[in-house]
TIMIPA-509070 format. One line per 5 residues: for each residue z, x, y of C-alpha. Coordinates in steps of 0.05 Angstrom, whole numbers, plus 5000, padded with zeros to 4 digits. Each point is the difference from the previous one (the first is absolute). Layout:
Z,X,Y | ... .
***
This chain:
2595,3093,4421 | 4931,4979,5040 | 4995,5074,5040 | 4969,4979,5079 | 4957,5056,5042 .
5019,4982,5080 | 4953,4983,5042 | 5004,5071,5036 | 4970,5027,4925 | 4945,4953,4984 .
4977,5013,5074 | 5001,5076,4990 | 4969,4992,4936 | 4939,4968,5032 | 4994,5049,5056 .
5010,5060,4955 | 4947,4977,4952 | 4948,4980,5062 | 5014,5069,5028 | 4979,5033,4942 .
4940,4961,4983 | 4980,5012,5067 | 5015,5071,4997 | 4946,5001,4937 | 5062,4998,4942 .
4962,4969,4945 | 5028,4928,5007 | 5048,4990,4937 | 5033,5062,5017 | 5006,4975,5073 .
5035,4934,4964 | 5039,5038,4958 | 5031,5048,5047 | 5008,4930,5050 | 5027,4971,4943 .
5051,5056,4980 | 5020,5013,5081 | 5008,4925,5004 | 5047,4999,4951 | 5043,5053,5028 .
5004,4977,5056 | 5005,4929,4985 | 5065,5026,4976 | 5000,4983,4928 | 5003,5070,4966 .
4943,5043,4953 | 5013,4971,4940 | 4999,4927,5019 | 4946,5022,5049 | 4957,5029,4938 .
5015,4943,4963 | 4975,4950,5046 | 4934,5039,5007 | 4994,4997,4933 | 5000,4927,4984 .
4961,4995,5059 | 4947,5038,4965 | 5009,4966,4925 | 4979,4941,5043 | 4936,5018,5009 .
4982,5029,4943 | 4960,4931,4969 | 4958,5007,5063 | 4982,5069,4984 | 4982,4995,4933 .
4952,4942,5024 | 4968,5040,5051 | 4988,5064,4950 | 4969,4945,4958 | 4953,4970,5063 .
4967,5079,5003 | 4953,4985,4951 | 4972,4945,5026 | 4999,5043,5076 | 4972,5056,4967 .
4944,4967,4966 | 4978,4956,5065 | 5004,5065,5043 | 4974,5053,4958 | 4940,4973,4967 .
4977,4974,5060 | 5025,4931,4989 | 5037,4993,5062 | 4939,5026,5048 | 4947,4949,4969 .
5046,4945,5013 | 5005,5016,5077 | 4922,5012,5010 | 4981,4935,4959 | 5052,4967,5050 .
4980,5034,5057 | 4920,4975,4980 | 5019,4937,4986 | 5036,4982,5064 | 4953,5049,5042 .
4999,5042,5054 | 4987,4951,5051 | 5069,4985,4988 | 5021,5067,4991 | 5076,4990,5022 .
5011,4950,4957 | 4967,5031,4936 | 5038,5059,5004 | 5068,4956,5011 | 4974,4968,4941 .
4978,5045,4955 | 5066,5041,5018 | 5038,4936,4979 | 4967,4993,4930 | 5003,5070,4981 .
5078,4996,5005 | 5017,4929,4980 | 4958,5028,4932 | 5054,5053,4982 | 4979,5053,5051 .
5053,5036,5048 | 4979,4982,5077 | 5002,5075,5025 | 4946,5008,4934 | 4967,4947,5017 .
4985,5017,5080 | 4983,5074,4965 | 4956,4966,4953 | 4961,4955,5065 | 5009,5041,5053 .
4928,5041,4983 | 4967,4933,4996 | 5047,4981,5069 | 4960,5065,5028 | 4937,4993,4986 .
5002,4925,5029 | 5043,5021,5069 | 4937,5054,5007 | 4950,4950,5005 | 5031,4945,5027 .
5045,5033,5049 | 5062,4988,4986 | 5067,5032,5015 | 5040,5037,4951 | 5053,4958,5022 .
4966,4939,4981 | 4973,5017,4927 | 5076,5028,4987 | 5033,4940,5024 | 4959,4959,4959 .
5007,5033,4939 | 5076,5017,5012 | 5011,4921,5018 | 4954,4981,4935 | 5042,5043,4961 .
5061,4975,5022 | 4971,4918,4978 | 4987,5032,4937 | 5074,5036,4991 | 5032,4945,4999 .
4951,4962,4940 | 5003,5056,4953 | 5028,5035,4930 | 5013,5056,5045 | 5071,5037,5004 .
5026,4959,5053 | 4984,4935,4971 | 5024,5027,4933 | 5078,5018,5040 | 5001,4928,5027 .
4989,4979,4935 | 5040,5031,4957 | 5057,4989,5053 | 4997,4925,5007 | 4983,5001,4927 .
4943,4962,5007 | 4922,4992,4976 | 4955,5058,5036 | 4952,4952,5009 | 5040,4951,5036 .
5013,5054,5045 | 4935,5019,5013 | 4976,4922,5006 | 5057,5000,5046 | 4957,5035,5043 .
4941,4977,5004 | 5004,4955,5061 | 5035,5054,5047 | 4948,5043,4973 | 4948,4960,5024 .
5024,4992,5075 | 5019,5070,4988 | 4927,5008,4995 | 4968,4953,5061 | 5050,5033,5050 .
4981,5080,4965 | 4925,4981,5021 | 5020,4964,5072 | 5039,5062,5019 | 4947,5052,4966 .
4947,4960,5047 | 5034,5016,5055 | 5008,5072,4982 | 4925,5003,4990 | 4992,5055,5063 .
5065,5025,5004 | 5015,5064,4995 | 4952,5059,4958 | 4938,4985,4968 | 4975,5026,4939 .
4948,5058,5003 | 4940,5006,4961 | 5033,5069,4956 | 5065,4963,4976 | 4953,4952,4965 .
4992,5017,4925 | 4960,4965,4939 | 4989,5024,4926 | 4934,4960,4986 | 4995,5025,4933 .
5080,4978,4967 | 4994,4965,4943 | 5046,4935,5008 | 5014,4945,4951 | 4968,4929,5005 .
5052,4955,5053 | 5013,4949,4932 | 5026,5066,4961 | 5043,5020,5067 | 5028,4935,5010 .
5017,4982,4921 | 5059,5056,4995 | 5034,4955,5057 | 4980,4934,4975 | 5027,5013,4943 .
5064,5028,5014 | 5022,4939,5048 | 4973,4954,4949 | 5047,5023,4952 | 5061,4998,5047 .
4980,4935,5015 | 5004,4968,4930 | 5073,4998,5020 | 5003,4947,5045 | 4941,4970,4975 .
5015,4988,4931 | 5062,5031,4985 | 4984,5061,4968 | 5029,5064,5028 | 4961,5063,4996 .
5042,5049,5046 | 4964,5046,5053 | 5020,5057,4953 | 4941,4974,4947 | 4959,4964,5049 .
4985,5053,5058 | 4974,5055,4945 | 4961,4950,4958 | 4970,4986,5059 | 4977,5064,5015 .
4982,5009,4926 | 4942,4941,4998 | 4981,5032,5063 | 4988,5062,4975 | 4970,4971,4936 .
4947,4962,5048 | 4983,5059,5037 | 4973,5031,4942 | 5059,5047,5025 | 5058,4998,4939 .
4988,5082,4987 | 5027,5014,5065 | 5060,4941,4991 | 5048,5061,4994 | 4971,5037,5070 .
5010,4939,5032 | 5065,4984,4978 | 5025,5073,5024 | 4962,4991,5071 | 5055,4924,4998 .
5059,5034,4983 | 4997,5053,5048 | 4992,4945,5055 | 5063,4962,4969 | 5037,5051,4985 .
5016,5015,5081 | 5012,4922,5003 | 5049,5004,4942 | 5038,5058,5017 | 5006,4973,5066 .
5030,4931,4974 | 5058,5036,4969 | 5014,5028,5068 | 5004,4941,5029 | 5040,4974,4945 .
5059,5051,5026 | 4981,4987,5068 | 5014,4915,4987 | 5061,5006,4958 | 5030,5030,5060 .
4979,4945,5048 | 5007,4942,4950 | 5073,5030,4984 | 5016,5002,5078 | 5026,4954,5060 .
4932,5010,5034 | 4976,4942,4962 | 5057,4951,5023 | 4991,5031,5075 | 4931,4980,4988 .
5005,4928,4974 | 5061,4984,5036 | 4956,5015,5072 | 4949,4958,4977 | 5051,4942,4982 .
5029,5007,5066 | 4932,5000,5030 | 4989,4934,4967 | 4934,5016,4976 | 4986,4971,4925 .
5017,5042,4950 | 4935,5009,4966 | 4975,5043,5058 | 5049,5047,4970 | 4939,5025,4952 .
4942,5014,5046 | 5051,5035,5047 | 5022,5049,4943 | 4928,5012,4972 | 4982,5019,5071 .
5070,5048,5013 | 4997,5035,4930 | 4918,5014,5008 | 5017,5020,5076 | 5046,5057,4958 .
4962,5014,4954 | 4931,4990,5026 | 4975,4975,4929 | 4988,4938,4976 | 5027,5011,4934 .
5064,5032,5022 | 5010,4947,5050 | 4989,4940,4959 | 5052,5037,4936 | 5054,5019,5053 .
4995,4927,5033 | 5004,4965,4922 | 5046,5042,4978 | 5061,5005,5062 | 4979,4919,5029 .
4965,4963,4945 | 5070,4971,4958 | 5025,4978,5071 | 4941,4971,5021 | 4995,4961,4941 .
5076,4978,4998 | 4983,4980,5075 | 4956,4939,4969 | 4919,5043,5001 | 4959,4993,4939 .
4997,5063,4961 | 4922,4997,5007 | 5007,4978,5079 | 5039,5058,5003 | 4968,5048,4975 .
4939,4987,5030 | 5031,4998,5066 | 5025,5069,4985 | 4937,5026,4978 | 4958,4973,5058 .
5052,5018,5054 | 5004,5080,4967 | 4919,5008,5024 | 5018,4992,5081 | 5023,5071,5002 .
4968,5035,4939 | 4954,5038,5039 | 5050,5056,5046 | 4987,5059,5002 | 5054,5034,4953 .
4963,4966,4939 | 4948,5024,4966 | 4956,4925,5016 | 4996,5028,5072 | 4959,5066,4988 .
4964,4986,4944 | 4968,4943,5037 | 4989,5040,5062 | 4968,5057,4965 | 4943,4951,4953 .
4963,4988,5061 | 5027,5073,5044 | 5043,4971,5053 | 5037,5040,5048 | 5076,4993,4995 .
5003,4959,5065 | 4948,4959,4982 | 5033,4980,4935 | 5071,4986,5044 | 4965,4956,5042 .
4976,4944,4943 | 5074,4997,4980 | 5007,4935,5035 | 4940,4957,4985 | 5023,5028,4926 .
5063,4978,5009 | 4971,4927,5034 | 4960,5006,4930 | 5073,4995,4962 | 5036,4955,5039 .
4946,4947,4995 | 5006,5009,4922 | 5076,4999,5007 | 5002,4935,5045 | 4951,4962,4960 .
5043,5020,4938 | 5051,4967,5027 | 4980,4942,5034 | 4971,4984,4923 | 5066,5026,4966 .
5050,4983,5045 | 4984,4953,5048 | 4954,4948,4960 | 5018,5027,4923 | 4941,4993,4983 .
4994,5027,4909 | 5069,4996,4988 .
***
């Protein structure tokens, strides 16, 4: 007997769980206790309640194992230094005549290489600093741009969210992360229009906040960049030539060569602690969510949901963005946002006529318009790289969010209007 949570319970199970995140829960508790209140009052009982959390969980559990497996690649790029050369050869190369733009940039590369975004604006925001200093520009600006490059880069990635879209729609991580590649880039135009704009807005950066270590020893950019390399060429012998090397062997082995051409293999064990700490919050957080979308995907919320938008007579493949951008709007993660969408919408919007690949990227593009509130984590650990007063940081939630929706509409204009890959 198929057990169905009312729409009353998925509803209070979303509300519960924001509450709590915003009230500084850790956020899989938040989604468990959602999840569990949900169910109760969904009307469906503990122990069916309990059970649906649980499959929700076992559902994610191939993701996780992936992203435990990506900290060794994170850890080597960020701990030896990696990660840092990469941004200042970028930010060199493009040049600080164009300072905007080589931070979006640089921002960008850093994650689409395996890096997570708020890591990667930590990792550029002294470089963003020392730039805004002498050539006077806002805080605003230099965060915008590297938030907005971030976000290009997201979306390109072996990161955690790209690996939950995957694993999902059951298809290649690197067709996912090609999938992104041309929102990324008008991601990354409109990031540097807007972060123009913002040039003089707002507080400047004073000469004190402005740090450099002249004497860190960093690798050579070829040794930075290899780990990366290859790691997505690896992944990529799967479409290529049919070979499949999953992201569980590729990501590490990755990180191993770069470690080996750092001259840095001693300290491969160091760095793969420093990766699984960062994962390990990401993991533990995916189970959460697990509970959180069995509940949801189990409820009538879904068919309130779908059955408005059929009456709207709006095409169904709009279904995906919309639910990326509702599920990060709860959770105010990325990650979260794009598992919760996949796992409660992504069999309907598929049975609905999308492309398991348009769909997915659709949902992954659409959950980085609202990543950035302020009950995630995203929020202040951006704000406090370049120290930004709390209303400073609420007031670049819209050209953040203008950020997201430009990678969510391209997305689907290529996905689902034109079908562009499929």
């Amino acid at each position: 007997m198929t057990v169905t949570v009312s729409v009353l319970g998925a509803l209070a199970a979303l509300v519960v769980a924001i509450v709590l995140i915003l009230k500084k829960v850790p956020p899989a508790y938040g989604m468990m206790i959602g999840a569990l209140v949900g169910g109760l009052v969904g009307g469906i009982g503990m122990v069916d309640t309990i059970t649906l959390m649980m499959d929700g969980a076992k559902g994610m559990i191939p993701a996780v194992l992936r992203i435990l497996a990506a900290g060794v690649l994170a850890g080597v790029l960020i701990e030896s230094g990696g990660a840092k050369k990469i941004a200042e050869t970028l930010v060199q190369k493009v040049g600080e005549t164009r300072a905007l733009l080589a931070l979006a940039f640089a921002t960008m590369v850093l994650t689409a290489v395996g890096v997570f975004i708020d890591v990667a604006v930590i990792t550029v925001a002294p470089i963003a600093l020392a730039i805004a200093q002498r050539a006077h520009l806002s805080k605003m600006a230099i965060l915008l741009a590297m938030i907005g490059g971030g976000k290009a880069g997201n979306i390109m990635s072996p990161n955690p969210n790209t690996i939950s879209a995957a694993d999902a729609f059951h298809v290649p991580l690197t067709s996912i992360m090609a999938a992104g590649i041309i929102p990324a880039v008008f991601g990354l135009i409109v990031t540097y229009l807007i972060a123009k704009r913002l040039s003089h807005k707002g507080s400047m950066v004073e000469a004190s906040e402005v740090t450099t270590d002249e004497n860190e020893q960093l690798p050579s950019f070829f040794a930075a960049i290899l780990a990366p390399v290859v790691a997505i060429v690896l992944l990529s012998l799967r479409p290529i030539a049919g070979i499949v090397i999953d992201p569980v062997i590729a990501l590490p082995v990755g990180g191993i060569v770069g470690a080996i051409a750092m001259g840095r293999i001693k300290q491969l064990n160091q760095f793969a602690v420093f990766g699984l700490g960062k994962m390990t919050g990401v993991a533990v957080m995916l189970i959460g969510t697990g509970t959180l979308a069995g509940i949801i995907a189990n409820s009538q919320l879904k068919d309130v949901i779908i059955n408005g938008l059929t009456a709207s007579g709006l095409p169904a493949y709009l279904l995906a963005p919309i639910s990326g951008a509702l599920m990060s709007l709860a959770t105010a993660s990325t990650t979260a946002g794009t598992a919760v969408a996949s796992s409660v919408f992504g069999t309907t919007i598929m049975e609905l006529g999308v492309a398991s690949l348009g769909a997915a990227a659709m949902i992954h593009a659409g959950a980085t318009v609202f990543d950035h509130m302020p009950h995630g984590s995203f929020f202040h650990a951006t704000g406090g790289s370049v120290n930004m007063q709390m209303k400073e940081r609420l007031r670049l939630i819209p050209y953040e969010t203008a950020v997201g929706l430009v990678l969510a509409i391209v997305s689907t204009l290529v996905f689902g209007v034109f079908g562009w890959f499929l």
